[in-house]
LUMZA-798002 format. One record per atom (N, C-alpha, C): z, x, y; residue in three letters; chain; residue number from 1. Coordinates in steps of 0.05 Angstrom, whole numbers. Example, Ala and Ser with C-alpha at 12.3 -4.5 7.8 and 13.67 -1.06 7.14 Angstrom:
BEGIN
<pt <156,264,-114>,"Ala","A",1>
<pt <156,246,-90>,"Ala","A",1>
<pt <156,264,-66>,"Ala","A",1>
<pt <142,257,-45>,"Ser","A",2>
<pt <143,273,-21>,"Ser","A",2>
<pt <157,258,1>,"Ser","A",2>
REM end
This chain:
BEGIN
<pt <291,-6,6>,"Unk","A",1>
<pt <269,-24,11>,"Unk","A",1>
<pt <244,-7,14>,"Unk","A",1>
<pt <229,-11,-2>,"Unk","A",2>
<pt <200,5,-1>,"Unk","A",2>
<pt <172,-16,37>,"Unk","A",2>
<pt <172,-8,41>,"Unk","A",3>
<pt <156,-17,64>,"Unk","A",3>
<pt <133,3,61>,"Unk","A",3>
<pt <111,-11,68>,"Unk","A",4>
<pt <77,-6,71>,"Unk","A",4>
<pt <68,-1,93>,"Unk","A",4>
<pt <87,2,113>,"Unk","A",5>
<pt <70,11,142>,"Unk","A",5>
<pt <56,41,144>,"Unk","A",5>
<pt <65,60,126>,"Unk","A",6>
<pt <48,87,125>,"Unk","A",6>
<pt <13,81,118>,"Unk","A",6>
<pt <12,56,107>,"Unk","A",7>
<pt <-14,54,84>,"Unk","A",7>
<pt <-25,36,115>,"Unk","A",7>
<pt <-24,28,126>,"Unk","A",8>
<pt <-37,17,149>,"Unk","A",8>
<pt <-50,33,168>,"Unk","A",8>
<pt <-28,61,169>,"Unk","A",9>
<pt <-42,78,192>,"Unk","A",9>
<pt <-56,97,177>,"Unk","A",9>
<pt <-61,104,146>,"Unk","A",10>
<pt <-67,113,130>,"Unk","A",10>
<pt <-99,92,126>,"Unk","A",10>
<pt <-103,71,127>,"Unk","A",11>
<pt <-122,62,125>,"Unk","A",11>
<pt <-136,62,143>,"Unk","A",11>
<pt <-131,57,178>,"Unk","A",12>
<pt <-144,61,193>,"Unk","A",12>
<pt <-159,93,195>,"Unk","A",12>
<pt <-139,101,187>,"Unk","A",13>
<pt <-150,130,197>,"Unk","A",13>
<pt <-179,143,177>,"Unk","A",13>
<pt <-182,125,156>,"Unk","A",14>
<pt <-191,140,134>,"Unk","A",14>
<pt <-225,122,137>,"Unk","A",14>
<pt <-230,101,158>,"Unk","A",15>
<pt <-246,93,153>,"Unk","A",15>
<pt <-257,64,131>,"Unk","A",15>
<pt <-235,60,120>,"Unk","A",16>
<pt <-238,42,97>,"Unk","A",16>
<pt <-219,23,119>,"Unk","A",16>
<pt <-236,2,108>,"Unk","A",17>
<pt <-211,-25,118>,"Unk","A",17>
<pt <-212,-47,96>,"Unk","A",17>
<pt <-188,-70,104>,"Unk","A",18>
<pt <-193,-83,83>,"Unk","A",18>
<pt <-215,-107,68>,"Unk","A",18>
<pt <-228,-108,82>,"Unk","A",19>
<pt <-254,-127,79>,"Unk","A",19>
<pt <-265,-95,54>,"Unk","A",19>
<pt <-274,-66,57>,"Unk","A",20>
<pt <-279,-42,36>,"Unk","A",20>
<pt <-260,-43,20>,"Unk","A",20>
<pt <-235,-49,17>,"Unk","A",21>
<pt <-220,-59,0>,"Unk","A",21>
<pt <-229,-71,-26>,"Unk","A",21>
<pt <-229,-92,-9>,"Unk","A",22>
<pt <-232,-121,-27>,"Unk","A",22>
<pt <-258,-120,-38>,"Unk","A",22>
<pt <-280,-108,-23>,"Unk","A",23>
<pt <-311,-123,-30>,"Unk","A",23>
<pt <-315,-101,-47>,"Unk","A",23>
<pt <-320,-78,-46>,"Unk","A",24>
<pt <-325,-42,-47>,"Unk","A",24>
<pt <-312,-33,-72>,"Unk","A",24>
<pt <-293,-39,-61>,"Unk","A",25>
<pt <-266,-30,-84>,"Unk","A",25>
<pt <-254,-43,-104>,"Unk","A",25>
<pt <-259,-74,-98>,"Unk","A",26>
<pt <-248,-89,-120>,"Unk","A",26>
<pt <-210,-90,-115>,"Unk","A",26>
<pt <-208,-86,-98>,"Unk","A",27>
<pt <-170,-84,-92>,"Unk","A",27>
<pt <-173,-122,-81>,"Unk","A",27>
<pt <-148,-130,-100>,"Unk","A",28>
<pt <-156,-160,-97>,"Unk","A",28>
<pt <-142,-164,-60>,"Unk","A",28>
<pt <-143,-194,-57>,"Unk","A",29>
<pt <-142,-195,-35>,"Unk","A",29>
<pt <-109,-213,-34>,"Unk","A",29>
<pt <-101,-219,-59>,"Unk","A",30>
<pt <-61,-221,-58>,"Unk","A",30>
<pt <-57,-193,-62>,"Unk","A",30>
<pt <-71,-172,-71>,"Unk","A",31>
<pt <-53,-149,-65>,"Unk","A",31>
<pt <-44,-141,-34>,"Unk","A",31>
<pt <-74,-144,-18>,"Unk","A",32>
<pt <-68,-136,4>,"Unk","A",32>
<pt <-52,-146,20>,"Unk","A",32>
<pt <-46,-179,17>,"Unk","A",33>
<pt <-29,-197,27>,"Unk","A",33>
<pt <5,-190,17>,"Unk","A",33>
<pt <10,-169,-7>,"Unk","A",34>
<pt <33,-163,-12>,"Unk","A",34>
<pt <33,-131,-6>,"Unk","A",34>
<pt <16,-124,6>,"Unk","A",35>
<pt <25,-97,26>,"Unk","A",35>
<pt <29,-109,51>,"Unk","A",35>
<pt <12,-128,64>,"Unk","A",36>
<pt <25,-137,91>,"Unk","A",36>
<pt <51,-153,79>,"Unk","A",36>
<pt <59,-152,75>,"Unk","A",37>
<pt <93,-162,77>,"Unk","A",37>
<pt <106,-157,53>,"Unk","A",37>
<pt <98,-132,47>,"Unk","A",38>
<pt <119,-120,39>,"Unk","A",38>
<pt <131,-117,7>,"Unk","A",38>
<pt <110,-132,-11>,"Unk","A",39>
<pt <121,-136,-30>,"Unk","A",39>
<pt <112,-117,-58>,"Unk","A",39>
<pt <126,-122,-78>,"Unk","A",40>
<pt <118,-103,-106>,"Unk","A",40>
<pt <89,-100,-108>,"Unk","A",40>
<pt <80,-79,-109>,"Unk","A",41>
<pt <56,-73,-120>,"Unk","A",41>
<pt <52,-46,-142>,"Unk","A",41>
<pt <41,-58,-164>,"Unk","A",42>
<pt <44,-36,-184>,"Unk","A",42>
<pt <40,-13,-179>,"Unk","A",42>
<pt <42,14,-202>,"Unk","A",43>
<pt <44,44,-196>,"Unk","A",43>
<pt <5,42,-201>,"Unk","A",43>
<pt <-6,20,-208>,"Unk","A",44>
<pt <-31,27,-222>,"Unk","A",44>
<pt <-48,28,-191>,"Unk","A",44>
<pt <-32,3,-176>,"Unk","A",45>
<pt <-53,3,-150>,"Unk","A",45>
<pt <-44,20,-139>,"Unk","A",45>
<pt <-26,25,-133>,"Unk","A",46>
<pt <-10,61,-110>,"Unk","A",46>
<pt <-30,69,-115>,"Unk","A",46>
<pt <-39,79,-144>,"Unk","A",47>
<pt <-52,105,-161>,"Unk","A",47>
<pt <-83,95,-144>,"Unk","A",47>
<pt <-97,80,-147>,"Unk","A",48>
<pt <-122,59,-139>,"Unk","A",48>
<pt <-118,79,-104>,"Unk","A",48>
<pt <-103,52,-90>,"Unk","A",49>
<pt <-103,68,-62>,"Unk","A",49>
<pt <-106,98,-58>,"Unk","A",49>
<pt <-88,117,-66>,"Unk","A",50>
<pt <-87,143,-69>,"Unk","A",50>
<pt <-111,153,-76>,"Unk","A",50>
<pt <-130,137,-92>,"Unk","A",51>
<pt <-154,153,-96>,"Unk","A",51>
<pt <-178,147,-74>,"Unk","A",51>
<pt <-176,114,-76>,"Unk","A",52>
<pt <-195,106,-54>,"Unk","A",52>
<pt <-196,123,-20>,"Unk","A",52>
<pt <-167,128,-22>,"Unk","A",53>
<pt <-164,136,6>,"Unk","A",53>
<pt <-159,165,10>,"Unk","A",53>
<pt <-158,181,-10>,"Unk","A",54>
<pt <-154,211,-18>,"Unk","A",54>
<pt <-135,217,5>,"Unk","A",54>
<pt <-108,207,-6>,"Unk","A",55>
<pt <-80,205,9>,"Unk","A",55>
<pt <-70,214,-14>,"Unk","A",55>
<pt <-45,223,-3>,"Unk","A",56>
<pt <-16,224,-22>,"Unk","A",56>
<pt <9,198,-19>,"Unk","A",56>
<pt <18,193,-40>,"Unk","A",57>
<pt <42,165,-37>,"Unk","A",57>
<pt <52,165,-16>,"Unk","A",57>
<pt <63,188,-3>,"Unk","A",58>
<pt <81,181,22>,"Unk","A",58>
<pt <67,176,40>,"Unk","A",58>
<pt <31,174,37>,"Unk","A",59>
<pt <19,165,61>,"Unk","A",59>
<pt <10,128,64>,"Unk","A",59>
<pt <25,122,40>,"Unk","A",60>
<pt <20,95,31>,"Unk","A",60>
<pt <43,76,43>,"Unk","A",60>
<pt <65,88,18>,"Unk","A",61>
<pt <97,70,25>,"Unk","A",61>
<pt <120,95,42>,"Unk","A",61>
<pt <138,83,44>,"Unk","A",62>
<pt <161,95,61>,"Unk","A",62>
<pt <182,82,48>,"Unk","A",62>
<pt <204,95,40>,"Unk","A",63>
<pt <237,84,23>,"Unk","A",63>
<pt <260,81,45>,"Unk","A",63>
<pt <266,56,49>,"Unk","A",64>
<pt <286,66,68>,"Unk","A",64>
<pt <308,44,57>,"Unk","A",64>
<pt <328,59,58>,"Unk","A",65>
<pt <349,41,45>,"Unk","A",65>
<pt <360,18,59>,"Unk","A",65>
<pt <372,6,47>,"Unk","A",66>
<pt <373,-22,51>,"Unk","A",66>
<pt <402,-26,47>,"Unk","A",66>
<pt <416,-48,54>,"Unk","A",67>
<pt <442,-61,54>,"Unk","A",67>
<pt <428,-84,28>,"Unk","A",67>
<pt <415,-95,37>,"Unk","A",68>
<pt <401,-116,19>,"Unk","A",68>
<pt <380,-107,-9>,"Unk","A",68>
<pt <383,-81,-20>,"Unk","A",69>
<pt <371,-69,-40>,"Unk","A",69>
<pt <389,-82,-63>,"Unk","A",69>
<pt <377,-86,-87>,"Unk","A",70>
<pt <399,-94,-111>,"Unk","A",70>
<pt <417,-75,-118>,"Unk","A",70>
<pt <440,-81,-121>,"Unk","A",71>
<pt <460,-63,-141>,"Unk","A",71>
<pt <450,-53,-158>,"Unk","A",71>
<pt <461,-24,-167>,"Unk","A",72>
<pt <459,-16,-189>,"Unk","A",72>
<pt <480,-19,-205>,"Unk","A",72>
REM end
């Protein structure tokens, strides 16, 4: 299960919030509603965040496995 809580403390810290997001940046505002809970967001916005916030991925998402992950 990929979870977004790194990109929270990654955002506070960096000065951008999400109101600079959305208005500034153009990062829509169902994206940000599918980092608060958790859900798919493309490699194009990772790439977007990563620049806006001159972070690296693992300062965004976190992988942690799951019982409830799909089969392979």
């Amino acid at each position: 299960m990929i979870v977004y809580e790194p990109f929270w403390k990654t955002l506070k810290a960096s000065g951008e919030s999400t109101y600079t997001l959305i208005n500034k940046h153009r990062i829509s505002s169902a994206t940000i509603d599918k980092l608060r809970k958790n859900k798919p967001v493309t490699t194009t916005t990772l790439n977007d965040l990563c620049r806006i916030l001159s972070c690296r991925i693992e300062d965004i998402l976190l992988y942690i496995p799951s019982d409830s992950d799909q089969k392979l």
